[in-house]
Every structure is written in C-alpha cells, then in structure tokens.
C-alpha angles and dihedrals in degrees: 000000000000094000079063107047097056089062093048096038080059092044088054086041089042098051093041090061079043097058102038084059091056093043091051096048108123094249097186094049081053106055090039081056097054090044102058091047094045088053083039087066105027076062091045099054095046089043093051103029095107097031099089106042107236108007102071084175108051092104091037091048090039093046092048091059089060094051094055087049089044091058090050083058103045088046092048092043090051094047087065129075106245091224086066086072085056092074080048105052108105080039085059088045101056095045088056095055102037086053089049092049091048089050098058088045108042104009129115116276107226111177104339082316132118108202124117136040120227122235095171111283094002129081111199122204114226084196104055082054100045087055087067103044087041094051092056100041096051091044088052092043091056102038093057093065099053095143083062119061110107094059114098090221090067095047094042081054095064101041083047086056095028084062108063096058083037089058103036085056097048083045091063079055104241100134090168086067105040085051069057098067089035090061084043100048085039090059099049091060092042090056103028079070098258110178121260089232091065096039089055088048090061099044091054092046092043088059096044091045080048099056094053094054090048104032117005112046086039086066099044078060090254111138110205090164137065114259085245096049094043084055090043086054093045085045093064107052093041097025078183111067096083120020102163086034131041098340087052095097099045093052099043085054098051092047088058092049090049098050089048094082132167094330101000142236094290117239095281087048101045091100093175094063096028095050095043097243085130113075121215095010090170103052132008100023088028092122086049075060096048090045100043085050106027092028121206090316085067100038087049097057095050092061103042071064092051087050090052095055090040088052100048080047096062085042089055092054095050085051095047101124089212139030093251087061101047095057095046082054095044091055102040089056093044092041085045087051090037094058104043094046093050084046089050093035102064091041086064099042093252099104128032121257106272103159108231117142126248112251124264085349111065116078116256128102096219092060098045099044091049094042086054090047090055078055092054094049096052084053106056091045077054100056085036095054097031078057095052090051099259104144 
C-alpha cells in the first residue's frame, strides 16, 4: 500500500503545481492576443482575397499554419522559467550572430536586400529571431551586474555587445529593424535602473551619431546609407519630390488611408488595394488596406488591440519577481509599441518608410511566430512572478 501512496501523493502534488500555472496565466493578455490574430486574419484575408486568381484563400491558409507553430511556441515558452535563459545567454548571442552573419552570405537577395533564407516555401528571418536571443542575453548581462550600474564601463558594455547584431542588421540592409534592437537595448537599461546621467549621454551620442549618418558624412561625400534608403528619407520630409519614384509608395498609401474614411470603401470598393496602386498590401502597407476598406472604425479596433496587449505588458513588468525579468519585459513591451508605431507611422506620412511588418497582422510566418514567442515570454515572467506573490 505504501508503494502506492508515494505515486499518487506525486500525482496530487503533480496536479496542484499544475493548477496553480493555469490559474496564474495572464487571461486578458490571452484573449488580446486571439483577438488581434483573429482581425489579423479576418484583414488578411479581405486585403489578399483577389491577389492569387483562383485561390482567394492562399495568405489567409498559409497564415493560419503560423499561427498554429507560433502557439506551440508560445505554450512551450511559457512552460519554461525565464531564468532558465540567463545560464544561456552567451549561447543566444552567438547564435544571433552566427545566423546574422549566414544570412548576409548565403541568404536570398530581394531588391538590392539580404534578409530571409529560404526552406521551400517558406523565407525565414535571421533577425526576428535575433531580437529574441538579443533581448535575453543583454537583460541577463546586465542584470548580472546589479551592484554596477552606476559605473559607465558597465553601460558602455552593453551598448559594445548590444552593436554587432545592431550593424549586421542594418547591413542587410533592414534599418527598420535594427531601429528595432536600438528601442530594445534602449529598454533594458531604462528599466535595469541605468542612471540618467548615462542615458542622456546615449541619446545624445545616438543623434549625433544620427546626424552624421544623414547629413555630415553625406557632404564629405561619405555614403553610410543605400541609394533607396537615402531617397525614403528624402521622401519623408518633402513626400513631393517624387510621386511616380520614391515617394510612389508613401503617397499611395496615404491616399488609401484618406479615402478610408469613418467606416471605410468595403472590400469591392477599396480601389487602391483592389487595383494594386498600393504597393506591399500584405505586408508592409497592410494597415493603409485595412483603413482604405474598414476606415478609422477598423483601424481603430485593431489598436485598441494593440493597447490591451501593451497594457497587460506594463502590468507584467510591474509583476516581474526578479530584475532579469523586469528588463526582458521592459524591452518586449517598448520594442511591441516601437514597431507598431514605426508600421502605422509611415503609412501615415509621420515616420519614414522603413519596411517592418505589423504584428500578428502582416503576412509572414518569422514575424508572427517570434512576436508569439515574445507572448509567450511575457507569459511565462507573468505565472513566475503571480507564484512568488507578486500581484
């Protein structure tokens, strides 16, 4: 009888760790985040349905199967203790950098940009997945030296690790990205505790830094930038200088956003999606399509989403039981706000065009899958510090 007690003392045991998890999921983070992917594709597939003759759902199916690998993902990210990814964190590093440093050798060239590998059908983006890996390595690097801080040589560390995967992904180039890893790295000092003193000091290094790039090695007749990123820049602060050129894709998508309106054109009457006028619409412009067919009601559904998920995310640092935690947190939510704002920005003329997807709504199965993952990560700081009491 004994033999049998111990096993069913463990399943009780067992079922009682089991339980305390799911009670301390984060319920409201979940269903934002079902509700965005379900709009996302609800958008996809009205934005796309015309765009393959014959197959009205090939984005929308395709899609669908990224989201199912994505929740594994999420399940399985949020299954692990996140301070497990501390005793990894020079392991993370390294495959960042090895896989930014494969992409730029052996990866597809699309326009003039190296960015994704092909596996088929599908193109996989070394630097969704480096965000990730980066994010953990530089919140345990800096975490692990709490007592300093306050010393410059610590802060100028991180910045030091935090610029080769920087580079190699503006080198792609994919500079929307890599303004991407500068928010993130950003982050994790804001919220590690780094002093003001030494964050004032980087923003006023990064614009300098900036304003050589844009305007003072240009005229000492150094090019840092790509032809086409020198004219999207140029683009946005004169959106006139080339309608049928570089400026082509800016304006088309703020026609479609004008003509949106209140409640929108409908899907038959959105001409500029329908028509093809407005370039990327699955992608990069896909919130000018929602706008031109769902109008501002619809846009603005979709970011009220976006403000549900953000919020859970700031509660979630609050909650974070370590500062490790904390910072990982920090820098998913800022990276999250970052990225849409920079997606929703250039479709609107307020920011330049950059090309980085809109989360859970763009097609593409690596940014999906890596922005569940930082779900899942969220997720899983959430249960760990609902567990030590914290909330």
């Amino acid at each position: 009888m004994a033999t049998r007690a111990v096993p069913a003392a463990a399943r009780a045991n067992l079922g009682s760790e089991v339980g305390a998890f799911v009670r301390h999921l984060d319920y409201l983070l979940l269903i934002s985040l079902g509700a965005v992917i379900a709009y996302g594709l609800w958008v996809l597939e009205a934005v796309t349905r015309t765009d393959i003759p014959g197959d009205t759902g090939y984005y929308v199916f395709r899609q669908e199967i990224y989201v199912g690998v994505g929740a594994i993902a999420l399940a399985l990210v949020t299954a692990i203790d996140p301070e497990v990814y501390r005793r990894f964190g020079r392991v993370f590093y390294g495959l960042a950098l090895v896989l930014l440093v494969i992409v730029l050798a052996v990866g597809n060239d699309v326009r003039g940009t190296k960015r994704w590998i092909e596996f088929g059908s599908f193109r996989f983006q070394p630097s969704e997945l480096g965000k990730v890996l980066v994010i953990l390595f530089l919140a345990g690097f800096v975490a692990s030296r709490a007592r300093r801080l306050g010393e410059w040589r610590t802060t100028f560390a991180t910045v030091g690790l935090a610029l080769p995967p920087i580079l190699l992904v503006f080198r792609e180039p994919d500079f929307g990205t890599a303004l991407i890893y500068c928010g993130a790295v950003a982050a994790i000092l804001f919220f590690i505790g780094t002093p003001w003193l030494h964050l004032g000091l980087l923003t006023a290094v990064t614009g300098l830094v900036a304003g050589s790039v844009l305007w003072f090695l240009p005229a000492a007749g150094l090019e840092v930038l790509e032809p086409y990123q020198r004219d999207r820049l140029i683009g946005f602060v004169n959106p006139d200088i080339d309608p049928s050129g570089s400026t082509y894709n800016v304006n088309q998508s703020i026609t479609a956003v004008g003509s949106g309106g209140l409640d929108g054109r409908g899907v038959a009457g959105a001409s500029q999606t329908n028509l093809n006028y407005l370039p990327e619409h699955s992608t990069d412009f896909i919130f000018s399509s929602l706008a031109e067919q769902r109008g501002f009601l619809g846009a603005s559904i979709l970011l009220l989403l976006y403000a549900l998920i953000a919020w859970r995310g700031i509660k979630i640092v609050a909650l974070a039981p370590t500062l490790f935690t904390a910072a990982v947190a920090g820098a998913i939510v800022f990276a999250f706000l970052f990225q849409v704002f920079i997606n929703v920005g250039m479709t609107i003329g307020i920011a330049p065009i950059t090309g980085i997807p809109l989360p859970f709504v763009s097609f593409g199965g690596s940014s999906l899958i890596t922005s569940m993952i930082l779900i899942g990560l969220l997720q899983a700081i959430h249960v760990r510090g609902r567990l030590a009491g914290r909330g």
